[in-house]
N, C-alpha and C positions, 0 to 999 in steps of 0.2 A: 543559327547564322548560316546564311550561305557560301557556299564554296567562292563566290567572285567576291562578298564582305572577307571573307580569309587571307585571299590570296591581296587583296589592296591592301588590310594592313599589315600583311606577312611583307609584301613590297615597301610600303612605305616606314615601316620600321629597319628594312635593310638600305632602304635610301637615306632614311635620316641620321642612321648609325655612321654609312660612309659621308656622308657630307659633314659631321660631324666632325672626325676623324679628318679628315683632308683641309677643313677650316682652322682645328687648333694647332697642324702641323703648318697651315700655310700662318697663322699668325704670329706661332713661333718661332718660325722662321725670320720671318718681318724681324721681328724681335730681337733673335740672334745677328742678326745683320746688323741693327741700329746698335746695339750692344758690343760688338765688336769694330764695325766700321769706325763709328764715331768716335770713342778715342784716340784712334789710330792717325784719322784724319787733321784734328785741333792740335795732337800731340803733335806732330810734324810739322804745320802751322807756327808751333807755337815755337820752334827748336829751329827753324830756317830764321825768323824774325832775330830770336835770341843768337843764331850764329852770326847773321849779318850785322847784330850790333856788338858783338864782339870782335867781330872783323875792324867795325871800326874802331871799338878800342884799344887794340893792337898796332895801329896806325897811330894812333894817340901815343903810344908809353914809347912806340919807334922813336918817335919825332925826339924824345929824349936821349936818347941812347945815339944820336946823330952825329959825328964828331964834326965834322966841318954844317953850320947851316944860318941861314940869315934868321935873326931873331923875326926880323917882321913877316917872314915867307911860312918860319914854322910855327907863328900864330895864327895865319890865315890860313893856314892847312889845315890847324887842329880846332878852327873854328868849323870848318866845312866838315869833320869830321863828326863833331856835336849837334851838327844840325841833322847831319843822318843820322846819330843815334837819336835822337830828339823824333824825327819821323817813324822809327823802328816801335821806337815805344807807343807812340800815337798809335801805331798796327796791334802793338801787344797787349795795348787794353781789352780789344775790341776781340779777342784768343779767347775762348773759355779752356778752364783747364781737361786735365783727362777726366775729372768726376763733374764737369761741367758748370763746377763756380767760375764766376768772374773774376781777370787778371789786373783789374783795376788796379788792384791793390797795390800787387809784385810791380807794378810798370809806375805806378806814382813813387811808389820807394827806391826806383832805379832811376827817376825822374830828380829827384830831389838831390840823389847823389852826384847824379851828369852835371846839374848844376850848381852846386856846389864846388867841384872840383876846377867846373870850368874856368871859374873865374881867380882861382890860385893859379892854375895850369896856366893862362894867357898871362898872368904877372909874372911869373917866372920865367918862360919863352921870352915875353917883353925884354924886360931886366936882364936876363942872362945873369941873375943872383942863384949865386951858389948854394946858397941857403936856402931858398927855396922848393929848388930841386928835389931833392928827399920829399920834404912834404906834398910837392903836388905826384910824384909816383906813389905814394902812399896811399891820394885817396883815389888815382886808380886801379891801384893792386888792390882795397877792399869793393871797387867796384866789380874786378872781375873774378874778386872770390865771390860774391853774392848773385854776379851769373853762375858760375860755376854751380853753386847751390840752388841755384832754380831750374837749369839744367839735371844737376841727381834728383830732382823731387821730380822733374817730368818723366825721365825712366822707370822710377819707381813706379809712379801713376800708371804707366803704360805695361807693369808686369803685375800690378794688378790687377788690368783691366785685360788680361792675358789670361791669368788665371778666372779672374772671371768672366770669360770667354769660354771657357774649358769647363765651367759648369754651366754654362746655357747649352753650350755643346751637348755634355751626357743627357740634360733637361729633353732639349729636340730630341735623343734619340728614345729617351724613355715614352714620351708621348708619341714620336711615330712606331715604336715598336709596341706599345697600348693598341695605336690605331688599328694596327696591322692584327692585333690578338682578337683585339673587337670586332673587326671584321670575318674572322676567321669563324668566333664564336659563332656571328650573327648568321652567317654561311649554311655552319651544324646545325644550327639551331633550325635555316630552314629547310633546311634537307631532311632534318627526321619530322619537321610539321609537313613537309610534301609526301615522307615517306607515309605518315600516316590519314594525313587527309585523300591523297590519292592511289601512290601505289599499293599502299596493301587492299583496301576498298576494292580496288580495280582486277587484284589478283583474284581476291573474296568473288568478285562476280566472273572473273571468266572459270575460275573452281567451278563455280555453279553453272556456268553455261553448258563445260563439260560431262559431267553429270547430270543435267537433264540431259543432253543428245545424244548420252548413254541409256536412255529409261526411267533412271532412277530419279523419277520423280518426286518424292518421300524428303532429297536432299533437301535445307533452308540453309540459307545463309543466317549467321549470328545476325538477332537482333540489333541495328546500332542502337548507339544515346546519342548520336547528332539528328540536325535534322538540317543538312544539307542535299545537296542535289544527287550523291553518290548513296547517300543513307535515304535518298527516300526512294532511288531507280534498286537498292539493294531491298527494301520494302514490295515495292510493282514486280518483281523477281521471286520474290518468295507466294505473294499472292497470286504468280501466273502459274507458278509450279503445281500452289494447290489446288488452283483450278482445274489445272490439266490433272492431275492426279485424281480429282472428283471425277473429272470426265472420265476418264480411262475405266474406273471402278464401277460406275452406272454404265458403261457399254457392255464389260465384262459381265454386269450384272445381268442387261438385259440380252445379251448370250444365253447365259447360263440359264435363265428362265425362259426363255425360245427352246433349247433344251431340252427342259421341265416340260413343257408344254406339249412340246412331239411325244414324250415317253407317258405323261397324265392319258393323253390320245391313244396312243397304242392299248395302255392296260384299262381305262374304261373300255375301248371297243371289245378286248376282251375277258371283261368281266360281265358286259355287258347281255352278251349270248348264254354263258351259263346261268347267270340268275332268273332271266327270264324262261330256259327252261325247269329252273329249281321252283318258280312261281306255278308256272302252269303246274308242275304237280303237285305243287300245295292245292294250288285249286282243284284239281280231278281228286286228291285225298279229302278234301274239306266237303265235295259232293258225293264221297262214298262214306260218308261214314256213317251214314245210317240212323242218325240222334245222337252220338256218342257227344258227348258237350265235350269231354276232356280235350280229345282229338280234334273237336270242330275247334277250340280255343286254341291251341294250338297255332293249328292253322292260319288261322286269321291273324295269328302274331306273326308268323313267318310272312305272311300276303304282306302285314304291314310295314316290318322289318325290311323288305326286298323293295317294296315301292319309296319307302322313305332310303335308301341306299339309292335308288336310282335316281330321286330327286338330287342328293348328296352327291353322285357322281358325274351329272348335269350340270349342277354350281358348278363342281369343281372343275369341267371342261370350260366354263363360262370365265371362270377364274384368269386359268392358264390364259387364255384368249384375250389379255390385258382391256375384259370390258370395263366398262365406268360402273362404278356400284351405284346402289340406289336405298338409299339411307331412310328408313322407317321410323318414326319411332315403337317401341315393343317395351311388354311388363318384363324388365331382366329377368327376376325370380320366376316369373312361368317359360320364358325362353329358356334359363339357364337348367331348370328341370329338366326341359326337353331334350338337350343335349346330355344330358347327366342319364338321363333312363336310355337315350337308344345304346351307352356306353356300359352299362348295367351287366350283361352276359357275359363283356368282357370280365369284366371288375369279378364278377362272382368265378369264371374260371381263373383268378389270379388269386380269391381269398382275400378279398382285396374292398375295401371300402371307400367309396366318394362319398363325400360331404360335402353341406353347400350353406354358406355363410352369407346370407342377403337383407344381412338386419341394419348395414347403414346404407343400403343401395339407394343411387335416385328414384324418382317414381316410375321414371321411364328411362329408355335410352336411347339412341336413336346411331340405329346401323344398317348395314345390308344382312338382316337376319342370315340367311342363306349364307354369305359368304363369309361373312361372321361365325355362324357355326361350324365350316370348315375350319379356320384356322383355331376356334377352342378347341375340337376334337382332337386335332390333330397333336395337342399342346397336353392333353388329358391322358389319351391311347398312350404314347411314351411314357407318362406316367407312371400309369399302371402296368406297362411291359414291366418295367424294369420296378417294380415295388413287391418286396416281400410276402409271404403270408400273413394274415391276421396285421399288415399296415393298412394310413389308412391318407387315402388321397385329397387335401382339401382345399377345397374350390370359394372365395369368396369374391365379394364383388361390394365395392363400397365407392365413396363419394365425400372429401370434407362439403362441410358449411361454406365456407368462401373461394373453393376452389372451381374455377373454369375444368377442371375434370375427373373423370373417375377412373379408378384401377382397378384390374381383373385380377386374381393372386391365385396362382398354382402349385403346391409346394406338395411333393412328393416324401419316402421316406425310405428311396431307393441307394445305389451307392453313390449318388452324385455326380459331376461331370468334372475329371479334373481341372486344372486351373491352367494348364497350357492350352484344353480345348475352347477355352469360353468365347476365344476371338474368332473361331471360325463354326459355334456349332450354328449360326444360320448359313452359315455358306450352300449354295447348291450343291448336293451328291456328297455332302460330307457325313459320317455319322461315326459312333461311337460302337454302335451293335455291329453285331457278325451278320442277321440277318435284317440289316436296314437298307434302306435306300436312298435318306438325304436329302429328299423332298418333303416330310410333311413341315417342319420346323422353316426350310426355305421359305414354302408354300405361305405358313403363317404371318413372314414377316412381311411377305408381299400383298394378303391379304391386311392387314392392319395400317403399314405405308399406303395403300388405297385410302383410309379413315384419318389417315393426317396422324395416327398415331405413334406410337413404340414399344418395340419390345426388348424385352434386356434379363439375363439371366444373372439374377444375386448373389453376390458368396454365399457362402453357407458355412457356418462355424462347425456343423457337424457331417451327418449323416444325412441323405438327400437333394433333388435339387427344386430351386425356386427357382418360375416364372413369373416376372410380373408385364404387367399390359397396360400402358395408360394411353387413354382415348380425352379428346376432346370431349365438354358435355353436346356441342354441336360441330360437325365434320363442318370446317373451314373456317371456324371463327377466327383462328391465329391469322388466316391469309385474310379476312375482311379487312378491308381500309376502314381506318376511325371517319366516323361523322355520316 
C-alpha cells in the first residue's frame, strides 16, 4: 500500500472518529435539552392554568363568607367566576402532564365537579337558605382539595423529571468525556502510524545518507516489509550504495593491476637480459661439445626451457596490458601436460609429485592457451612452494554431462591458508609467504575474469589448500542473448 492510501485512511478514520464523537454529543445534547426543558415548560403551563382556577375559586367560597351582599349580585358574581374556571379548564385539557400524558382526564373530573357545585352554589346564593350553605362550601372545599392534589402530583412530576435530568446530565458527560478519549486514542494511534510509516523510515535514510558521505559504503539500510514509497526510496538506497561500492572496488582494482603491470614490466625487462645471455651460452656450450649427446641434451633443454619462459614472459606482459584474449579451442590433457612438464624441475627440487586427472575432461576446451597457462602455473608453482616431501600435487580437469562448464581442481597437501586470509588471498600484493610477492594468484584471477570465469579457494577440513576454477564450456555464453 502506498504511503498517500495510508495517510487517507489514517485521516479518514481520525475524521470519522471525531465526527462521530461531536454528532453523539450534539445529539445528546438535543436530547438533554428536550428532556429537561419540556417538563419544566407543560409543568408551569399547567400550574399557572391550575393557579388561576384557583383564584377563582377563592372568589367563589369569598362570596360566602360575605357578611353584608345582595343575593342576586353574589350569584352573578359567582356565575362569572365558573365561567372562567370553566375556560381555565378548556386550557388544561389541551397541558400534557410532566410525563407527557394527556390532562383530559384531571380537567373533565374538575369539570364535572364545577358543575355540579354550581348549581347548589347559585341556589343557596339565590335563597339565602341557611341550610344550604354548609353544603354548597362543601362541594367547593373538595374541589379545591382535588386541585390541591393535582397541584402535589405536578411537583412531584417535576422532581422526577429533575432527577431525571441529572442522569442525562452524567449520560452527556460520560459520552462527551468517551468522545474526548476517542479522540485522544485516535491522536496516539496516529502519531505512532506517522511515527512509523514516516519518521523512523526517514531517520533509517538520513543514517544511511550519513554513512555513505562518510565512505562507508558496505552500510544498507534494513530491508522493509512495506512496499510503499519510503520502503521502496529505502530499496534505490541500498542498491545505489552497492553500486557505488562495486564501483569503488573495480577502480581500486584496476589501480592495483596498473600497479601489477608497471612491477610484471620492470622484472620481465630484467629477466629478460640474463636469460638471454644464459641462452647464448647454452648455445656456444651445445656447439663445443664435441658429440657428447649427454651435454648436447642438456642443452637443448635449457634452449627450450629459456625460449618457452620467454614466450611465458611475453604473455604475461601481454596480460598485465589488459589485452583482449583470444580463445582457441585445445586438447586440455595435451595442454595440461605442457604446463605440468615445464613445472617438472620445480616439483622434483621440492620431492614433490603433480598428477594429472583428465578422465572426465571435455574433448576440447576452448581458451587463450597462452594466457590460460600463465594463470595455471602460477595456481601450481604456490603449490608445490609450499608442499612437503614425498607430497603429492593434484591437478584435474573435468566437465558434468549437462553442465554449460568445466572445472579445473588444484589441491595441494601443504599447510593450507588460514581462514581469515581466504578473503584477501587474490587481492594484489598480498601473500602469505615471506619471500612472495602477491601477484601470481592476483595475476590468475585477472587472467580467468578475462574467460568469464571464477576462481575461489575451498575449505579444507584438513591439511592443504584447494583451488578450484570454473570456466564456461564457451567464453561468453552466459552474456549471449537468448534466440
Amino acid at each position: 500500500m502506498t504511503l498517500r492510501k495510508k495517510f487517507i485512511l489514517l485521516w479518514g478514520f481520525i475524521a470519522s472518529t471525531v465526527l462521530v464523537c461531536l454528532g453523539t454529543s450534539y445529539v445528546v445534547g438535543v436530547l438533554l435539552e428536550r428532556e429537561l426543558s419540556w417538563p419544566y415548560e407543560h409543568s408551569t403551563r399547567a400550574l399557572a392554568v391550575l393557579s388561576d382556577f384557583e383564584k377563582q375559586l377563592f372568589e367563589q367560597i369569598n362570596l360566602f363568607h360575605t357578611q353584608e351582599f345582595d343575593p342576586l349580585v353574589a350569584a352573578e358574581k359567582f356565575d362569572q367566576h365558573h365561567s372562567a374556571m370553566l375556560e381555565d379548564l378548556e386550557l388544561f385539557e389541551f397541558v400534557p402532564g410532566a410525563r407527557g400524558e394527556n390532562s383530559t382526564g384531571i380537567a373533565r373530573n374538575l369539570r364535572d365537579r364545577a358543575v355540579a357545585a354550581r348549581d347548589i352554589c347559585l341556589e343557596a346564593l339565590r335563597s339565602d337558605d341557611e341550610a344550604l350553605m354548609p353544603q354548597a362550601e362543601g362541594h367547593l372545599d373538595r374541589i379545591h382539595m382535588l386541585v390541591e392534589r393535582i397541584d402535589e402530583q405536578l411537583l412531584n412530576e417535576s422532581t422526577q423529571a429533575i432527577t431525571y435530568g441529572r442522569r442525562m446530565s452524567r449520560f452527556h458527560q460520560v459520552v462527551t468525556a468517551s468522545g474526548i478519549v476517542a479522540a485522544l486514542l485516535t491522536g496516539l494511534l496516529g502519531s505512532m502510524l506517522m511515527q512509523r510509516w514516516v519518521v523512523a523510515p526517514v531517520q533509517d535514510l538520513r543514517a544511511a545518507a550519513r554513512e555513505i558521505a562518510q565512505g562507508n559504503f558496505a552500510y544498507r539500510l534494513p530491508e522493509p516489509d512495506r512496499k510503499d514509497e519510503i520502503a521502496l526510496l529505502s530499496r534505490e538506497v541500498n542498491h545505489m550504495a552497492s553500486t557505488i561500492e562495486s564501483m569503488q572496488r573495480e577502480a581500486v582494482e584496476r589501480e592495483r593491476f596498473a600497479a601489477i603491470g608497471e612491477m610484471v614490466r620492470r622484472i620481465v625487462h630484467n629477466l629478460r637480459n640474463p636469460l638471454a645471455g644464459i641462452r647464448n651460452m647454452a648455445e656456444l656450450t651445445l656447439r663445443q661439445s664435441d658429440g657428447d649427446t649427454a651435454i648436447a641434451e642438456n642443452q637443448q633443454t635449457v634452449i627450450r626451457s629459456i625460449d618457452r619462459f620467454d614466450v611465458w614472459l611475453k604473455g604475461l606482459l601481454l596480460a598485465t596490458k589488459n589485452q583482449e584474449i583470444d580463445p582457441q579451442p585445445i586438447n586440455p590433457e595435451r595442454w595440461l601436460g605442457q604446463v605440468v612438464q615445464a613445472l617438472q624441475p620445480l616439483a622434483t627440487a621440492r620431492q614433490a609429485t603433480v598428477t594429472i586427472d583428465c578422465s572426465k575432461a571435455p574433448p576440447e576446451i576452448i581458451v587463450d592457451a597462452m594466457q590460460f597457462e600463465q594463470a595455471v602455473t602460477a595456481v601450481i608453482t604456490n603449490a608445490l612452494q609450499v608442499s612437503p616431501p614425498q607430497s603429492v600435487v593434484r591437478v584435474s580437469l573435468a566437465s558434468e554431462n549437462d553442465a554449460a562448464e568445466w572445472t579445473l581442481d588444484i589441491a595441494d597437501e601443504g599447510p593450507g591458508v588460514p581462514v581469515e586470509y581466504h578473503s584477501r588471498i587474490f587481492e594484489p600484493y598480498f601473500t602469505t609467504k615471506a619471500d612472495g610477492t602477491g601477484i601470481g594468484l592476483a595475476t590468475t584471477r585477472m587472467i580467468v575474469t578475462k574467460h568469464e570465469g571464477s576462481i575461489a579457494l575451498l575449505p579444507s577440513n584438513g591439511r592443504g589448500a584447494r583451488f578450484i576454477i570454473r570456466m564456461p564450456d564457451i567464453p561468453g555464453r552466459i552474456n549471449e542473448p537468448n534466440g
